[in-house]
PDB file as gemmi writes it, atoms N, CA and C in Angstrom:
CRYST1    1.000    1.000    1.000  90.00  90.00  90.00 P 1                      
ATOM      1  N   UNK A   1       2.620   2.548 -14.486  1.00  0.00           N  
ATOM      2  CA  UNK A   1       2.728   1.127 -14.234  1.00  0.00           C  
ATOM      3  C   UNK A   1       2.108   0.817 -12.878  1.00  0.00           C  
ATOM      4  N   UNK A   2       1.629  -0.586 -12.677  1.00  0.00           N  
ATOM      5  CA  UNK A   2       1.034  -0.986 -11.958  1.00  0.00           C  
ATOM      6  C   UNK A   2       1.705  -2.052 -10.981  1.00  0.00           C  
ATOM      7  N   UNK A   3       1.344  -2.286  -9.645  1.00  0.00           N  
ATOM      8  CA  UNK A   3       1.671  -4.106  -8.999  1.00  0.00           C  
ATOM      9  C   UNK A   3       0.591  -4.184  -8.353  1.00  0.00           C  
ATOM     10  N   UNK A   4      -0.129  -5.572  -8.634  1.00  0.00           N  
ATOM     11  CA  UNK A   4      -0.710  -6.003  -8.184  1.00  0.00           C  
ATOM     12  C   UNK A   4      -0.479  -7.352  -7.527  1.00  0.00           C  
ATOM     13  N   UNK A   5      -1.262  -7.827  -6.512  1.00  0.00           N  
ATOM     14  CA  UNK A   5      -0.930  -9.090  -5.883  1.00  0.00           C  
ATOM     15  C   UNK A   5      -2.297  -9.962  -5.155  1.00  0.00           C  
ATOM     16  N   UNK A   6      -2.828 -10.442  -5.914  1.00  0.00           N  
ATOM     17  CA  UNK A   6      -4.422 -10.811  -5.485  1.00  0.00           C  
ATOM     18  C   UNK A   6      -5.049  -9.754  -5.934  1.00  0.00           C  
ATOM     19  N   UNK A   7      -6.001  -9.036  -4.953  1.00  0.00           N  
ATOM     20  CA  UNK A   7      -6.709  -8.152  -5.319  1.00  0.00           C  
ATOM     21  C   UNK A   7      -6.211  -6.728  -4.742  1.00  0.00           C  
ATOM     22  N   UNK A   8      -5.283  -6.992  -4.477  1.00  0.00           N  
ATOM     23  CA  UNK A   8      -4.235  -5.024  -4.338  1.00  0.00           C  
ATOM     24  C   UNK A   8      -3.489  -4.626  -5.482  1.00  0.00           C  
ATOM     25  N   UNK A   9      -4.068  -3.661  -5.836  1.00  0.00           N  
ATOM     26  CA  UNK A   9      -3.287  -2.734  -6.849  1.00  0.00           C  
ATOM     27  C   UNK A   9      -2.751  -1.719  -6.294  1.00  0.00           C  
ATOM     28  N   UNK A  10      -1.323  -1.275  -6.308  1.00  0.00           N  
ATOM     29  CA  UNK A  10      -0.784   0.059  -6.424  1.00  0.00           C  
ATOM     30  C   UNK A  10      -0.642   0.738  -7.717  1.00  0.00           C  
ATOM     31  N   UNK A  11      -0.852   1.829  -8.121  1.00  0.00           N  
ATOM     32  CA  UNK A  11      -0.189   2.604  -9.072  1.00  0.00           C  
ATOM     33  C   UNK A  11       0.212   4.002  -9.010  1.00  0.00           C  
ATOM     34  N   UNK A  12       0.975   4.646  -9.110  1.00  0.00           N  
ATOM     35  CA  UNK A  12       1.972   4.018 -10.213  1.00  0.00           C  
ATOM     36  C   UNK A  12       3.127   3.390  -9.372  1.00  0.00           C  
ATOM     37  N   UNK A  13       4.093   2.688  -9.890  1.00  0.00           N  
ATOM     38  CA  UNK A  13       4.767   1.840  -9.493  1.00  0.00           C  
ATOM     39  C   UNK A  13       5.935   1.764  -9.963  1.00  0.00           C  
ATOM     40  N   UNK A  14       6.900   2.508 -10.129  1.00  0.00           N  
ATOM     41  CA  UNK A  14       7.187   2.907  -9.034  1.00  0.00           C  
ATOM     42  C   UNK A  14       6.668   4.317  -8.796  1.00  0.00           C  
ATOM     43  N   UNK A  15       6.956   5.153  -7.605  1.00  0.00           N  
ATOM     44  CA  UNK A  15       6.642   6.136  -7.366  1.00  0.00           C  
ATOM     45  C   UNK A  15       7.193   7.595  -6.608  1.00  0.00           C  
ATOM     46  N   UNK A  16       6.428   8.610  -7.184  1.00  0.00           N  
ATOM     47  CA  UNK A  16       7.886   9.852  -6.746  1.00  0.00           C  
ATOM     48  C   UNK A  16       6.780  10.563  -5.545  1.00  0.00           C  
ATOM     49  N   UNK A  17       5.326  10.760  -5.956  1.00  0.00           N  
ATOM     50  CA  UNK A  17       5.061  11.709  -4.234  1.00  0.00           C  
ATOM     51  C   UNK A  17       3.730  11.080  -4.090  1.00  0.00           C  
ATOM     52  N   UNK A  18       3.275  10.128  -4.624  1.00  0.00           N  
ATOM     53  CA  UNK A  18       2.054   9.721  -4.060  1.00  0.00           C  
ATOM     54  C   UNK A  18       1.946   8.044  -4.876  1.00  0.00           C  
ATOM     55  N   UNK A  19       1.224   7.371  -3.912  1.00  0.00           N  
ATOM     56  CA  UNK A  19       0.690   5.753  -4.460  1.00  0.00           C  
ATOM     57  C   UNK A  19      -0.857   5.329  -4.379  1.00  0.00           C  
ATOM     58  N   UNK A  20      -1.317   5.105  -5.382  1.00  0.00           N  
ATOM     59  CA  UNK A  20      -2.804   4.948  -4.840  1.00  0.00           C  
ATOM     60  C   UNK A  20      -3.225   3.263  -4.786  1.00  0.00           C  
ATOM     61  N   UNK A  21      -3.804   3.575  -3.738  1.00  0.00           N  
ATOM     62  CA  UNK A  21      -3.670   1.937  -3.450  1.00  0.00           C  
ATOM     63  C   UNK A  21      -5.454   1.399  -4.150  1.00  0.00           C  
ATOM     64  N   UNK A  22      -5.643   0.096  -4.065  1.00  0.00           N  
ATOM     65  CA  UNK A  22      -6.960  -0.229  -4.713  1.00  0.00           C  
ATOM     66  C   UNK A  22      -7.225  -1.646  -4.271  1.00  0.00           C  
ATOM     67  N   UNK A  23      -8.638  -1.974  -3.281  1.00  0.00           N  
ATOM     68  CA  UNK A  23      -8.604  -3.677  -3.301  1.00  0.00           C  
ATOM     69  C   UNK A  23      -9.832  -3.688  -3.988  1.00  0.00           C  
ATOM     70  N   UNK A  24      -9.287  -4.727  -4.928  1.00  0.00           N  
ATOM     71  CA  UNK A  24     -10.549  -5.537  -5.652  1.00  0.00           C  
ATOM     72  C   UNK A  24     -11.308  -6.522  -5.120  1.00  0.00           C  
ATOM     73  N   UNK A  25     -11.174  -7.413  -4.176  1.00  0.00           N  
ATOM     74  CA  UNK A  25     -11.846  -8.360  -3.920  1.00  0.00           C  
ATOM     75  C   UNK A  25     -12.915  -7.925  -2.390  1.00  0.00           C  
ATOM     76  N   UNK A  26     -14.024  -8.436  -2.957  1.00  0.00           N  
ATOM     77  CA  UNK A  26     -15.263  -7.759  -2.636  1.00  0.00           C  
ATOM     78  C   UNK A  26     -15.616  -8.270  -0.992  1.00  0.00           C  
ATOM     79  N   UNK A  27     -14.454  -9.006  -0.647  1.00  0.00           N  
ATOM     80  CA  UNK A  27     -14.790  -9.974   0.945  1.00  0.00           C  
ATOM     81  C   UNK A  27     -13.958  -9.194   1.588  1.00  0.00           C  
ATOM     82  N   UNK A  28     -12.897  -8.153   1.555  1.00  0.00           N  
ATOM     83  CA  UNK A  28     -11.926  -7.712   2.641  1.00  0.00           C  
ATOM     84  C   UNK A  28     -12.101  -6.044   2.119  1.00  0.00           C  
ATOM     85  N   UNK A  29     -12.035  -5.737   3.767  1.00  0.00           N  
ATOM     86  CA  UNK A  29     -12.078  -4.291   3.822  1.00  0.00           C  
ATOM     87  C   UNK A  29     -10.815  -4.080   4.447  1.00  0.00           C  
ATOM     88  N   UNK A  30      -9.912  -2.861   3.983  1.00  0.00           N  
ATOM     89  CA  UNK A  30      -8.630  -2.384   4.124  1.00  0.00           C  
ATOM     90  C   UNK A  30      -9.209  -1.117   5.153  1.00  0.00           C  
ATOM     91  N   UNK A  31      -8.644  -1.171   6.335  1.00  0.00           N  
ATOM     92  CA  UNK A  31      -8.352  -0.460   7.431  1.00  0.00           C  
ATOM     93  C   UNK A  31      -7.000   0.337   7.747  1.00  0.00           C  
ATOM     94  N   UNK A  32      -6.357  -0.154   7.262  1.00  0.00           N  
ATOM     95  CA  UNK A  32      -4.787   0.448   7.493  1.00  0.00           C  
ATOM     96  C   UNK A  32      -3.249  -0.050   6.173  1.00  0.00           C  
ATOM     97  N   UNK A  33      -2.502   1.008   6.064  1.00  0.00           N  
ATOM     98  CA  UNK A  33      -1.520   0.345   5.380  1.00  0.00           C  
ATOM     99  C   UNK A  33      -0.364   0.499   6.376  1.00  0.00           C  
ATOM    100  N   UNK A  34       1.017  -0.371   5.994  1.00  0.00           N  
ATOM    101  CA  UNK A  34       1.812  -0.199   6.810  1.00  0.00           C  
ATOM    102  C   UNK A  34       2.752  -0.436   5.407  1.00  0.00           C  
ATOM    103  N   UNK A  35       3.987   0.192   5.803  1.00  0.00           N  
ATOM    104  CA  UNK A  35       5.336   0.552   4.687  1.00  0.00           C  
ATOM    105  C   UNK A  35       6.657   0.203   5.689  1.00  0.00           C  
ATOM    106  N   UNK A  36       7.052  -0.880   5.269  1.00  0.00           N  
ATOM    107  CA  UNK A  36       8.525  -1.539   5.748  1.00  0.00           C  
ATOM    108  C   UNK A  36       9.358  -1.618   4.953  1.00  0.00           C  
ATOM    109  N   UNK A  37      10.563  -0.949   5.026  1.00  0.00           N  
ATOM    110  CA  UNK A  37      11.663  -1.051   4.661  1.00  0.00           C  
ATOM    111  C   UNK A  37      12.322  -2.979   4.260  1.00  0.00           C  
ATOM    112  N   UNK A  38      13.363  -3.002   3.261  1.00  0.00           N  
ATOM    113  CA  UNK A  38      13.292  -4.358   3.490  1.00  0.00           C  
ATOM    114  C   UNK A  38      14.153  -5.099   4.470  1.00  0.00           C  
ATOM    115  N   UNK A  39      14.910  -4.368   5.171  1.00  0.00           N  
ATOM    116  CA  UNK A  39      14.513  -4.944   6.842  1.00  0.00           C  
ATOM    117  C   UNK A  39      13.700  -5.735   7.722  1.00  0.00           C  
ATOM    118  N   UNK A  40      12.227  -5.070   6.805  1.00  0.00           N  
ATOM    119  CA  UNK A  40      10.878  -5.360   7.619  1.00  0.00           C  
ATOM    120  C   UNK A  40      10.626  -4.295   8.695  1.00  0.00           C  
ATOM    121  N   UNK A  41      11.495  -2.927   8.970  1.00  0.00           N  
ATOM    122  CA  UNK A  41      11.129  -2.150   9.692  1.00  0.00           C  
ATOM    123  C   UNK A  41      10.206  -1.538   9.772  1.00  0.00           C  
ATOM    124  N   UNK A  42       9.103  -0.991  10.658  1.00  0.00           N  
ATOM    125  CA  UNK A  42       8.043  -0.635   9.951  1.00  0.00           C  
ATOM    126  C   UNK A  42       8.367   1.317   9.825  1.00  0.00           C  
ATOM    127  N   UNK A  43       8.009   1.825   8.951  1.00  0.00           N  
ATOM    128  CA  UNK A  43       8.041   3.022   8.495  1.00  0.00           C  
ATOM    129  C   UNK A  43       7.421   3.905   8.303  1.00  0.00           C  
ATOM    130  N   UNK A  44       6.161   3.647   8.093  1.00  0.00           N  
ATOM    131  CA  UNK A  44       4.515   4.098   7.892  1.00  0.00           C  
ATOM    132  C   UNK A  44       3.719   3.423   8.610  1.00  0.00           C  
ATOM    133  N   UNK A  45       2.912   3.596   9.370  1.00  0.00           N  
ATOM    134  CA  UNK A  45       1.643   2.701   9.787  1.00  0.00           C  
ATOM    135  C   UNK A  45       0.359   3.321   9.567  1.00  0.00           C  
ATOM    136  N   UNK A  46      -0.380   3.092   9.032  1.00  0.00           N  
ATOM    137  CA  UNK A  46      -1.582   4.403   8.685  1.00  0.00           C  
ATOM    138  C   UNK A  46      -3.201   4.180   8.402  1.00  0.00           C  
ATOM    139  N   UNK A  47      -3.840   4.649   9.338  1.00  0.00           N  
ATOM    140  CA  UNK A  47      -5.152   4.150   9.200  1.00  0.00           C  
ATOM    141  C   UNK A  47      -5.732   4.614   8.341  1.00  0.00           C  
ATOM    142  N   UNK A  48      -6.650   4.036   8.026  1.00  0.00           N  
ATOM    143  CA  UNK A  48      -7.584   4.586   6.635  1.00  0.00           C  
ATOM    144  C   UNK A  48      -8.848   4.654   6.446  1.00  0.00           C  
ATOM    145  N   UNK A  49      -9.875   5.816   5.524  1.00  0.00           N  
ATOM    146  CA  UNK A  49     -10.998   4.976   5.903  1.00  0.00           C  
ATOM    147  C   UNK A  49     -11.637   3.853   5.199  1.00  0.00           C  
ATOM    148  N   UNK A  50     -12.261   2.680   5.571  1.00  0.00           N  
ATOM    149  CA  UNK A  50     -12.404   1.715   5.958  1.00  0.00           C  
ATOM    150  C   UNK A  50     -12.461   1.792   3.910  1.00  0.00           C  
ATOM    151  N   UNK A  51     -11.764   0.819   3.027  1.00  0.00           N  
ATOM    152  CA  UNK A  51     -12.073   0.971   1.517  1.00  0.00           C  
ATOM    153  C   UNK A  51     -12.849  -0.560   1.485  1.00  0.00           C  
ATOM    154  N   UNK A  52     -13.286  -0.476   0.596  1.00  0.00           N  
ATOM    155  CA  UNK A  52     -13.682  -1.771   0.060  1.00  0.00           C  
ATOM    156  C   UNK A  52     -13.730  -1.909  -1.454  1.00  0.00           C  
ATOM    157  N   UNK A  53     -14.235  -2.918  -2.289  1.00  0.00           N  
ATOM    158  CA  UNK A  53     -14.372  -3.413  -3.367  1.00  0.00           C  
ATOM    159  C   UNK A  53     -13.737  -1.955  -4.607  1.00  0.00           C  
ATOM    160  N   UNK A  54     -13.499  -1.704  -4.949  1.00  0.00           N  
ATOM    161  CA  UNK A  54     -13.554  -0.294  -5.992  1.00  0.00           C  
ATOM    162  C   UNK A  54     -13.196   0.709  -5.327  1.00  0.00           C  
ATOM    163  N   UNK A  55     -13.213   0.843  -3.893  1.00  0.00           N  
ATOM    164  CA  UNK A  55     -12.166   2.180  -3.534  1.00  0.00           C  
ATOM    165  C   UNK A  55     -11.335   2.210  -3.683  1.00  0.00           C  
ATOM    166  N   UNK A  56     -10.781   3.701  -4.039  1.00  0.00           N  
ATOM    167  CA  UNK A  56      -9.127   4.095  -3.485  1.00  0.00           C  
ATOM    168  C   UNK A  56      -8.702   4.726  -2.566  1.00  0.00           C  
ATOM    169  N   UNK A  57      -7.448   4.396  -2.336  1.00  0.00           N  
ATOM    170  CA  UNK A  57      -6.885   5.148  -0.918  1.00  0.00           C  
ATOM    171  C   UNK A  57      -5.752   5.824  -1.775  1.00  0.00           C  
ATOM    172  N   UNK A  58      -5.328   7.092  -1.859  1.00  0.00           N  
ATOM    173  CA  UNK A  58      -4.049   8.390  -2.256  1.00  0.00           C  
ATOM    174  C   UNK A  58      -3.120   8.638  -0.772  1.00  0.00           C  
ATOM    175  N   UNK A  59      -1.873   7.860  -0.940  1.00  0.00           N  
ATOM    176  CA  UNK A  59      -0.929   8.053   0.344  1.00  0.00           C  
ATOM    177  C   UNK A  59       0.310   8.518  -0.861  1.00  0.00           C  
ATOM    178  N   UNK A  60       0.711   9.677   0.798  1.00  0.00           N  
ATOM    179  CA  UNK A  60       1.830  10.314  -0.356  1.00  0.00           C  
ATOM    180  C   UNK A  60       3.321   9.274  -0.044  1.00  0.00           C  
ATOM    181  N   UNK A  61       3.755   9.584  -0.779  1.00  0.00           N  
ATOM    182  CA  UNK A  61       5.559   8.795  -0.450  1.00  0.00           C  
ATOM    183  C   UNK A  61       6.331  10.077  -0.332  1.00  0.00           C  
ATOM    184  N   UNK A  62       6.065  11.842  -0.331  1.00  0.00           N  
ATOM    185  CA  UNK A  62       7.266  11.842  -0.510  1.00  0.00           C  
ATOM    186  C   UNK A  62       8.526  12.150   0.935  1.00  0.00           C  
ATOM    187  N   UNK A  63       7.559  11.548   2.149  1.00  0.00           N  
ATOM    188  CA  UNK A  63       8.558  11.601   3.152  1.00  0.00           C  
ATOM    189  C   UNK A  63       9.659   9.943   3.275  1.00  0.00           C  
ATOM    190  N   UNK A  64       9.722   9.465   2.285  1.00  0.00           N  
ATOM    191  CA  UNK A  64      10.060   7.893   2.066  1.00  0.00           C  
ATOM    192  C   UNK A  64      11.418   8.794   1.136  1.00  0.00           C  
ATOM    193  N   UNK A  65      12.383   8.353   1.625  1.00  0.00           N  
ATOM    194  CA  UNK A  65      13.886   8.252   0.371  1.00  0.00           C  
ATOM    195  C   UNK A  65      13.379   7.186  -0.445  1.00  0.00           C  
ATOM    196  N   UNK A  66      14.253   7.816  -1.828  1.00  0.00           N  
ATOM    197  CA  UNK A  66      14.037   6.598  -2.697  1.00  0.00           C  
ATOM    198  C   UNK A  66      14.672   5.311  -2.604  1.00  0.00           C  
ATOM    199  N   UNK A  67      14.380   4.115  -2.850  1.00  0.00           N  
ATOM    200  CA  UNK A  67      14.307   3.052  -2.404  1.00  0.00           C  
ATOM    201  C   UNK A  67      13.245   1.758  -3.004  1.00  0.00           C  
ATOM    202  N   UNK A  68      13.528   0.789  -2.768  1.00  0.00           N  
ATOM    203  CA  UNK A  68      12.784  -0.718  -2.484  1.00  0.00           C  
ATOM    204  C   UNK A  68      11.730  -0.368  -0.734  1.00  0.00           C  
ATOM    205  N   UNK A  69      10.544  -0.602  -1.126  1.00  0.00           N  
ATOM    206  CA  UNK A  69      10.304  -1.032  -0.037  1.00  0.00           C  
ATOM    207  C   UNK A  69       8.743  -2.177   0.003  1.00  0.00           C  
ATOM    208  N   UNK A  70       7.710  -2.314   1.025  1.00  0.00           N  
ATOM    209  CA  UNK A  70       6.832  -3.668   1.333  1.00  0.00           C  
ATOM    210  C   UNK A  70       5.439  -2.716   1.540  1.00  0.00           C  
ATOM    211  N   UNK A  71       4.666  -2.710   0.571  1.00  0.00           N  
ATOM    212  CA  UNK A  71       3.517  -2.006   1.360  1.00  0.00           C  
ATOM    213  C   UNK A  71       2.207  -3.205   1.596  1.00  0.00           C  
ATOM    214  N   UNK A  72       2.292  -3.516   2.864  1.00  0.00           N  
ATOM    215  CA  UNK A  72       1.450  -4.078   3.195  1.00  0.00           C  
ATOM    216  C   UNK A  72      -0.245  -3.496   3.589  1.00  0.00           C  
ATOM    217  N   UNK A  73      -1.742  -4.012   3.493  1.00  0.00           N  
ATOM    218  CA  UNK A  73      -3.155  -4.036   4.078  1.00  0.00           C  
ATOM    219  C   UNK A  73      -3.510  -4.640   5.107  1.00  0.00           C  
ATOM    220  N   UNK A  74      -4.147  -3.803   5.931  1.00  0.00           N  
ATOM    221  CA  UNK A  74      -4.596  -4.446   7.202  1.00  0.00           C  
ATOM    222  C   UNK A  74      -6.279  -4.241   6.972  1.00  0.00           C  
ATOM    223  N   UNK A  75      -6.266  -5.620   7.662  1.00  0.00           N  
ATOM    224  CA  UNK A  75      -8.354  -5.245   7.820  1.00  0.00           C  
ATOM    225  C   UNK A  75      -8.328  -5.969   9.480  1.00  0.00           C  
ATOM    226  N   UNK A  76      -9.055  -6.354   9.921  1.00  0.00           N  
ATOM    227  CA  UNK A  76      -9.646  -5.974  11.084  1.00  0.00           C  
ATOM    228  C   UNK A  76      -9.105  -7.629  11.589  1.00  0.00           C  
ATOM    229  N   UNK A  77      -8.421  -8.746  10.574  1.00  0.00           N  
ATOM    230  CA  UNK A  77      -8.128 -10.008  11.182  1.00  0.00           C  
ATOM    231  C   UNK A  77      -6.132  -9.965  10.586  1.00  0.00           C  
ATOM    232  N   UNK A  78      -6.020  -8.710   9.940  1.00  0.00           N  
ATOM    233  CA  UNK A  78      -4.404  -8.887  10.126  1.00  0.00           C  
ATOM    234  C   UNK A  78      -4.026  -8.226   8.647  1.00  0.00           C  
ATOM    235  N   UNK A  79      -2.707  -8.543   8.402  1.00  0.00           N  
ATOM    236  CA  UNK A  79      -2.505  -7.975   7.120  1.00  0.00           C  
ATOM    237  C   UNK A  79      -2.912  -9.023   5.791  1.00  0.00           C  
ATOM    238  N   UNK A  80      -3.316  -8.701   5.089  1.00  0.00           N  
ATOM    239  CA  UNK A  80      -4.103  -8.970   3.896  1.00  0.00           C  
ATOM    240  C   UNK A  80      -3.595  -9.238   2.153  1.00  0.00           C  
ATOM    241  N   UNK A  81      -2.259  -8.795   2.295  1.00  0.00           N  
ATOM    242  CA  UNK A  81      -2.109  -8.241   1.239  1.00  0.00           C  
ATOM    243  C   UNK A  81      -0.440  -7.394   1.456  1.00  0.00           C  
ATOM    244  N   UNK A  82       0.267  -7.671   0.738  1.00  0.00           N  
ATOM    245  CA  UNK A  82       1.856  -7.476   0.805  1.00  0.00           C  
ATOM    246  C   UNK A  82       2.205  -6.906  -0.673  1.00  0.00           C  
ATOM    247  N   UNK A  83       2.510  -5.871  -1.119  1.00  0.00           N  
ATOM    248  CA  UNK A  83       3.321  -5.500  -2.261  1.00  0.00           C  
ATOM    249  C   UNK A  83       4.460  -4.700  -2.688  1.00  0.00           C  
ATOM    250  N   UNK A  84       5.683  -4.944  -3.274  1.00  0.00           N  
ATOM    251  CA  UNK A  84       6.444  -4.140  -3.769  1.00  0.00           C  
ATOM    252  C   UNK A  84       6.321  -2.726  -3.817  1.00  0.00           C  
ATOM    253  N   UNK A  85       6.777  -2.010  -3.278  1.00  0.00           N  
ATOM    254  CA  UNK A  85       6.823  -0.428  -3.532  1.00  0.00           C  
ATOM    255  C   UNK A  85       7.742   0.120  -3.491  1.00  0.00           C  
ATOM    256  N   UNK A  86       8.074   0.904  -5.093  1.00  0.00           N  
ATOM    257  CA  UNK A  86       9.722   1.510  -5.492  1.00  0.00           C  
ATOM    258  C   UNK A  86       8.931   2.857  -5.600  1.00  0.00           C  
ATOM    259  N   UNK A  87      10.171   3.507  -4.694  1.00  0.00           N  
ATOM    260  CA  UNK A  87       9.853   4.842  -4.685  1.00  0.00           C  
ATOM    261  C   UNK A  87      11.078   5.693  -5.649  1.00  0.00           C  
ATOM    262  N   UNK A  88      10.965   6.620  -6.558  1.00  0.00           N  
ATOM    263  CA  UNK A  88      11.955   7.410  -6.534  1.00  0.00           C  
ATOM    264  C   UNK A  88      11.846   8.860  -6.710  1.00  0.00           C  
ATOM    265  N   UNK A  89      12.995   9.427  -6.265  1.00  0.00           N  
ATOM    266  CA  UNK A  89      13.152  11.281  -6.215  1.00  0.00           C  
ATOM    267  C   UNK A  89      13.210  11.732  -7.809  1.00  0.00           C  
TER     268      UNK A  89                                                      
END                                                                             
């Protein structure tokens, strides 16, 4: 299974040791993800290299307990892109 939100896809969704992330839209390049608890704490912050249109990025989860959490995209004017991410053991 999939979430998408604009042009970010995660799959699979939920997830036990890895999420692959995906932006479709051909105007924003993803530089970094960040993973907040729903707190909003941040938990992950993680640079990347630079994806665009049809790349993927493979980040593992399995230092994340299972849980609800926010995986947000950063490009070079802020975060981009916000999605659901269920992790489980």
């Amino acid at each position: 299974m999939w979430s998408g939100i604009g042009n970010l896809i995660l799959y699979p969704n939920p997830a036990i040791s890895k999420v692959t992330v995906s932006m479709e839209n051909p105007d924003v390049a993803i530089q970094g993800i960040m993973i907040h608890d729903v707190q909003g704490r941040v938990l992950v912050n993680q640079s990347t290299p630079e994806l665009s249109k049809g790349d993927t990025y493979i980040m593992t989860t399995t230092e994340l307990p299972a849980g609800v959490y926010y995986m947000s995209v950063i490009n070079d004017t802020g975060v981009v892109g916000k999605v659901p991410l269920v992790v489980r053991k």
